[in-house]
C-alpha positions as CSV (number, residue, x, y, z in Angstrom):
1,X,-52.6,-22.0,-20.0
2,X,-49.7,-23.8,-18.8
3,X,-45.9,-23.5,-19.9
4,X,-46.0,-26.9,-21.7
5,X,-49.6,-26.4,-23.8
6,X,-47.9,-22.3,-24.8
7,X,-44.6,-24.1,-26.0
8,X,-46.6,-27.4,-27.7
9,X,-48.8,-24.6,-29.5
10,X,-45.7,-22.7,-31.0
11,X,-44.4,-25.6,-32.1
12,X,-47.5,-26.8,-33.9
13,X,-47.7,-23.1,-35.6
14,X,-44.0,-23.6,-36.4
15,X,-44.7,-26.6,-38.7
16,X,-48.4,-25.3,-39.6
17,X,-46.3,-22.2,-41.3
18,X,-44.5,-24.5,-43.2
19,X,-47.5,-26.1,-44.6
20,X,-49.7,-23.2,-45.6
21,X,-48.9,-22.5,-48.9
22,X,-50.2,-23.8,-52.3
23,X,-49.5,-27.9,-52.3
24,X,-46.4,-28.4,-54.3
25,X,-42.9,-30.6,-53.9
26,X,-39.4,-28.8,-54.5
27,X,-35.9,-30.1,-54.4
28,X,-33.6,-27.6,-52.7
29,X,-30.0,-27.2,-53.1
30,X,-27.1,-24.9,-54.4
31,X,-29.7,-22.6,-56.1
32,X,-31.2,-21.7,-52.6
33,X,-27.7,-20.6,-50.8
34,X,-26.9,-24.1,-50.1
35,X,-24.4,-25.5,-51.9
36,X,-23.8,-29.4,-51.7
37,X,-27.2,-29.9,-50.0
38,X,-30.0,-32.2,-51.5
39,X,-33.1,-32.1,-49.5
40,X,-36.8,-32.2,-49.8
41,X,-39.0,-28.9,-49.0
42,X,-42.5,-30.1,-48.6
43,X,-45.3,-27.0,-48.9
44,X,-49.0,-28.2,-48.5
45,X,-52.8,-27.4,-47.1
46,X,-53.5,-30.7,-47.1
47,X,-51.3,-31.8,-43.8
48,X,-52.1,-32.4,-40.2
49,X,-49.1,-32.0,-37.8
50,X,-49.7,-33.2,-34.1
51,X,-46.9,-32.2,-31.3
52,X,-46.1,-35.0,-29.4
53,X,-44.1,-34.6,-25.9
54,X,-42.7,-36.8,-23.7
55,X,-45.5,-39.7,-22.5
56,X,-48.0,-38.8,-25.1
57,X,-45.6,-40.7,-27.2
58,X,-46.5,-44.1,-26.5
59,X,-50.4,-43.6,-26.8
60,X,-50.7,-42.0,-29.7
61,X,-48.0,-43.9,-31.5
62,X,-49.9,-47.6,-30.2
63,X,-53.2,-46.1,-30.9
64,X,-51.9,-45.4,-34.7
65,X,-50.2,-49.3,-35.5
66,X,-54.0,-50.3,-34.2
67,X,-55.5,-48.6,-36.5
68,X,-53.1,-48.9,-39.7
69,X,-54.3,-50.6,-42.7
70,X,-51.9,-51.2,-45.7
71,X,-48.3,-51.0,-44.4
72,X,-46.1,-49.8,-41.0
73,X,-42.4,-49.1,-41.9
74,X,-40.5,-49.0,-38.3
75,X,-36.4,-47.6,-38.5
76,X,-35.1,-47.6,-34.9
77,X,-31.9,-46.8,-33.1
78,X,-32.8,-48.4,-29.8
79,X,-36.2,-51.3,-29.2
80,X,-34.8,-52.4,-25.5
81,X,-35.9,-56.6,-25.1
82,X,-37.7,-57.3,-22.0
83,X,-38.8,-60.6,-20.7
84,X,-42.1,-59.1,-19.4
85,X,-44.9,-58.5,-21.9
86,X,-46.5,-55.5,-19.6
87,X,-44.0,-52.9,-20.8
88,X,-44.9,-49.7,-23.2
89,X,-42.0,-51.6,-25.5
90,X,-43.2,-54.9,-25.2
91,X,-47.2,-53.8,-25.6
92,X,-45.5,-51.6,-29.3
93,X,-43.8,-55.2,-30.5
94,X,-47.3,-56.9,-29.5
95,X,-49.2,-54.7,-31.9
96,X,-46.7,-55.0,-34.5
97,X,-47.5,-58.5,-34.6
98,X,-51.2,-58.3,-34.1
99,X,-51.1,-55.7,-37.5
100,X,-48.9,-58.6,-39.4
101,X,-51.5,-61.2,-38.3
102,X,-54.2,-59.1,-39.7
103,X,-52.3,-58.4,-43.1
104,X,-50.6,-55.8,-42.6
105,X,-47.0,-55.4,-44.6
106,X,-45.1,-54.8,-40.9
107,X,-40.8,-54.4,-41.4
108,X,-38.1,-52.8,-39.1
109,X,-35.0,-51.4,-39.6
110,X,-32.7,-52.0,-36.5
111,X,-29.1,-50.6,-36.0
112,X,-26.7,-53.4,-35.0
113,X,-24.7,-51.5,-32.6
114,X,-21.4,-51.9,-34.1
115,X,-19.6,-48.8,-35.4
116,X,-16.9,-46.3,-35.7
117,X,-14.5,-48.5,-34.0
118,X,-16.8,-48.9,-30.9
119,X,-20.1,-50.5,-29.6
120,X,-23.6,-50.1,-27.8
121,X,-23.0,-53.0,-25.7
122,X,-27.1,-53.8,-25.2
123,X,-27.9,-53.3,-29.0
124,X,-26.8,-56.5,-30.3
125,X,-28.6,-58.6,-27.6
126,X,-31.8,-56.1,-28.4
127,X,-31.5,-57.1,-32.2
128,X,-30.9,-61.0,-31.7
129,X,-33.9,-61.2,-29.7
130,X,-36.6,-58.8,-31.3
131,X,-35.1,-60.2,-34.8
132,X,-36.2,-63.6,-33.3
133,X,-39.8,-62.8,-32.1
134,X,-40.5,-60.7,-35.3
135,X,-39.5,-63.0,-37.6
136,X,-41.2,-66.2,-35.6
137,X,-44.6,-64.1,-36.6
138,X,-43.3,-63.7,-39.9
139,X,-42.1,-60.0,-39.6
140,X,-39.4,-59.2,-41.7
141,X,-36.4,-57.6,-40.2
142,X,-33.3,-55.8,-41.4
143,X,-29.9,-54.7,-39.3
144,X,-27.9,-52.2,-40.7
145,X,-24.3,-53.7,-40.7
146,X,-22.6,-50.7,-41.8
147,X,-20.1,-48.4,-40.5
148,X,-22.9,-45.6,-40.2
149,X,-24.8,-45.2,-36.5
150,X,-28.9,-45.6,-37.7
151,X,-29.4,-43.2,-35.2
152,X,-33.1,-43.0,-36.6
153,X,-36.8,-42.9,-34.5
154,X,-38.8,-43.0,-37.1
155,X,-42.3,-44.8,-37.8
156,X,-44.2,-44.4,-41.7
157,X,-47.9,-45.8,-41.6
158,X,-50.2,-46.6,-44.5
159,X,-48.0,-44.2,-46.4
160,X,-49.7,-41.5,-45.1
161,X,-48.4,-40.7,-41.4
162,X,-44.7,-39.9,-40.5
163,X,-43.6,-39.9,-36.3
164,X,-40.5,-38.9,-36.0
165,X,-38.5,-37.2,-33.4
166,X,-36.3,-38.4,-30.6
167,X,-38.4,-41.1,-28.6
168,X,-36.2,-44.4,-28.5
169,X,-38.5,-47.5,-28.0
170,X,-36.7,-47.8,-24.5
171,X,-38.7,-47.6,-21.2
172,X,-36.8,-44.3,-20.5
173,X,-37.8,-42.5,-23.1
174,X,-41.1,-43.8,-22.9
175,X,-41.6,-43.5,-19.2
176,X,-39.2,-41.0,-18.0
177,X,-37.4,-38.7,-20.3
178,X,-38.1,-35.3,-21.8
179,X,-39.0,-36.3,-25.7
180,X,-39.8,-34.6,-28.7
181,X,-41.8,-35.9,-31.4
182,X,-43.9,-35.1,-34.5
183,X,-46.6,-37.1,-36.0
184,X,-46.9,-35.2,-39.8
185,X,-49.9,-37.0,-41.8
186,X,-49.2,-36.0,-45.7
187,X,-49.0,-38.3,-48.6
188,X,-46.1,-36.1,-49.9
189,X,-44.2,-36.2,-46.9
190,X,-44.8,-39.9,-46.1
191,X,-43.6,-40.8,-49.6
192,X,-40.5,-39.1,-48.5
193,X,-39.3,-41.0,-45.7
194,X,-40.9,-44.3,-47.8
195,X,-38.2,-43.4,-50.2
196,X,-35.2,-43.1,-47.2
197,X,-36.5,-46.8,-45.6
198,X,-36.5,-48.4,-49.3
199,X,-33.1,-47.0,-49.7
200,X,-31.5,-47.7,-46.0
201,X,-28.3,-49.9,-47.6
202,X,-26.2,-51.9,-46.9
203,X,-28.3,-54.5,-44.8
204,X,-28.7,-57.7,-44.3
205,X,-31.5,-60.1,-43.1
């Protein structure tokens, strides 16, 4: 067994561990030696996690908008516009569209590039022109205008699967960089990060 598979596998146990208990959903804060914190600990039997490094990214993530049903919820720091349709960016916005034209409730989250007194140069001209193809196929897309980087990689389908981790939709992270991802399917957990999209504020169509 190679390096990689030994370090995917400890991984997977990592967030298994986390899951084996009885089902249940706790708010965590001061009374757990954290004062000021407000998260979420999810506990539950009912969860599948999958380890996803580096190019196994891209397939698994395309592979799950195919097959979505009810809704994809998409928050991402970074979507890089190309002119040619034969990228692993340009094949994810394709089946974003080809789930809206099938019903699908497909909407985005972009970050605007703009903040903390400085800019991502590329962002803005990644948001005009994404903005415009999604919306042309009746997509709806938000920016976040505010002073606060959405630094986010996140992707919530059906309300049952959650990938998250640090995979950009950029051909260098899809193609070439080291990348870590999760894909967690639980109700509880997607409900979660449903609850963080429905709340991303301020934006602005």
């Amino acid at each position: 067994m190679n390096t990689r598979a030994i370090v995917s596998i400890a991984v997977l146990l990592a967030f298994a561990a986390g899951f084996m208990s009885a089902e249940m959903l706790n708010d965590i804060g001061s009374n757990n030696g954290m004062p000021g914190v407000n998260v979420t600990e999810i506990s539950s039997n009912n969860t599948t996690v999958m380890v996803i490094n580096d190019r196994d990214y891209f397939p698994v993530v395309i592979n799950k908008i195919n097959e979505a049903k009810k809704s994809i919820h998409v928050v991402m720091f970074e979507m890089v516009w190309s002119n040619s349709s034969t990228t692993d960016v340009a094949k994810l916005g394709s089946a974003l569209v080809n789930a809206s034209h099938r019903g699908v409730d497909v909407k985005l989250i972009f970050e605007d590039g703009h903040t903390h007194g400085f800019s991502f140069t590329r962002l803005p001209y990644y948001v005009e022109k994404w903005s415009s193809y999604f919306k042309s196929n009746g997509i709806q897309v938000k920016v976040d205008w505010s002073n606060q980087t959405t630094h986010d990689k996140l992707v919530i389908i059906d309300g049952t699967i959650v990938i998250v981790g640090s995979t950009n939709w950029s051909d260098s992270a899809l193609e070439y960089n080291h990348e870590a991802d999760a894909l967690i399917e639980n109700k509880d957990v997607a409900r979660e990060y449903e609850k963080y999209f429905q709340n991303k504020n301020p934006l602005k169509n």
